[in-house]
Every structure is written in structure tokens, then in C-alpha cells.
C-alpha positions as CSV (number, residue, x, y, z in Angstrom):
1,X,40.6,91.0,102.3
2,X,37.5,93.0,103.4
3,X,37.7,96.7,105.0
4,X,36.7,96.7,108.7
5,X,34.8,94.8,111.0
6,X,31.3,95.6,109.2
7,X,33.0,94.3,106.2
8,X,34.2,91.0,108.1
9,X,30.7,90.4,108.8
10,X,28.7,90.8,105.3
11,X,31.7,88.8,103.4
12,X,31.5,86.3,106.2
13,X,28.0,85.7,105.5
14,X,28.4,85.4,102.2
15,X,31.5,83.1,102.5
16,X,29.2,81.2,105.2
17,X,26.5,80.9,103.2
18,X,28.1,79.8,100.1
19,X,30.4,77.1,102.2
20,X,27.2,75.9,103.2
21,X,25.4,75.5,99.8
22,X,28.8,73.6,98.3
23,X,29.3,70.8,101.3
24,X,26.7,68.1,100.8
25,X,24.3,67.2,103.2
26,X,22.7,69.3,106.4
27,X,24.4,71.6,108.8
28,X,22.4,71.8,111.7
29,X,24.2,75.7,112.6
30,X,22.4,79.1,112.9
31,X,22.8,82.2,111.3
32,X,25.6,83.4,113.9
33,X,27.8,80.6,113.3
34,X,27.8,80.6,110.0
35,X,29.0,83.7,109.6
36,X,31.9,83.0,112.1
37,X,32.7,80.0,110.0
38,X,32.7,82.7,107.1
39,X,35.1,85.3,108.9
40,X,37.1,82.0,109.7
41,X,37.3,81.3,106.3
42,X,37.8,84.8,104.8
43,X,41.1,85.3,107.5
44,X,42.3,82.0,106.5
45,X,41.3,82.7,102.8
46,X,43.0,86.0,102.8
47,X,46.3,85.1,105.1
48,X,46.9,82.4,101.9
49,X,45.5,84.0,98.9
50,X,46.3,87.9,99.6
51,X,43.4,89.8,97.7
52,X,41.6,89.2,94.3
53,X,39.2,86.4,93.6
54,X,42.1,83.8,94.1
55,X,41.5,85.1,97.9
56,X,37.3,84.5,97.7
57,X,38.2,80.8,96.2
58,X,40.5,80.4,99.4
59,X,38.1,81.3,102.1
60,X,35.6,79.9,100.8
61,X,37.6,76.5,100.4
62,X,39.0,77.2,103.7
63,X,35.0,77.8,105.0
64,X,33.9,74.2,103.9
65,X,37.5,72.9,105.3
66,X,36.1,74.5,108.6
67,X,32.6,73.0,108.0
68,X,33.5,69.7,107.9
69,X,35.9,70.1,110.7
70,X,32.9,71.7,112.8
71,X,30.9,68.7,111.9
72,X,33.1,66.2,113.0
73,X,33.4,67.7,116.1
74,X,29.4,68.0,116.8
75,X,29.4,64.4,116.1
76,X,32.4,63.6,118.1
77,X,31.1,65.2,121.0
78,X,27.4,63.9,121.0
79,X,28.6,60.3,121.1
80,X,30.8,60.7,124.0
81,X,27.6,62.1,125.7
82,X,25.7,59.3,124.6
């Protein structure tokens, strides 16, 4: 989907940052992780979608699929802790 690692990167932010402004509610993450939630999501987005803007609307699906999953891990393991 995008051309090299730099590429992986900027798209993955953007993926990020859009995955982040589409799931309701607040995501606790940094910068870093959302851009490997974005590059997550652009792999995944690409491996089912090929190339076009079908393959942006998959990774960033695929980026709030990974969100949510994320989240419910966090939560999962900070009441175990608890």
C-alpha cells in the first residue's frame, strides 16, 4: 500500500490518527502507538484490500478493529493488577 518504511510511517499516522478520531471515547495511547496501530492497520488494510481507496477504508477499519482490541486488553490487564 505505501512505498517504503518512511511511507509506512506517515500513512500510519494518518491511519492512526483517523482510527482515533472515528472510535468513540478516550484512548489513553501516545503518539508512537498510534502510529503502530496505524502501520497495523495499513498491512492488514492492504493484505485485504490490495491498493486504491477500498485499501485506506480497510486499514483504517482494520486500525479501529485494533483500537478496540488494544483497549480491551489495557483494561483487561489493569484489573487483574488490581
Amino acid at each position: 500500500m505505501f512505498e517504503g518504511i518512511l511511507g509506512y510511517v506517515f500513512g500510519g499516522a494518518i491511519i492512526g490518527v483517523l482510527a482515533r478520531l472515528l472510535k468513540p471515547g478516550a484512548d489513553p495511547m501516545g503518539w508512537i502507538m498510534t502510529i503502530l496501530l496505524g502501520i497495523a492497520g495499513a498491512v492488514a488494510g492492504g493484505y485485504i484490500a490490495g491498493t486504491g481507496v477500498m485499501a485506506w477504508v480497510a486499514s483504517i477499519a482494520a486500525a479501529v478493529v485494533l483500537l478496540f482490541v488494544f483497549e480491551m486488553v489495557r483494561r483487561r490487564g489493569g484489573k487483574q493488577a488490581a
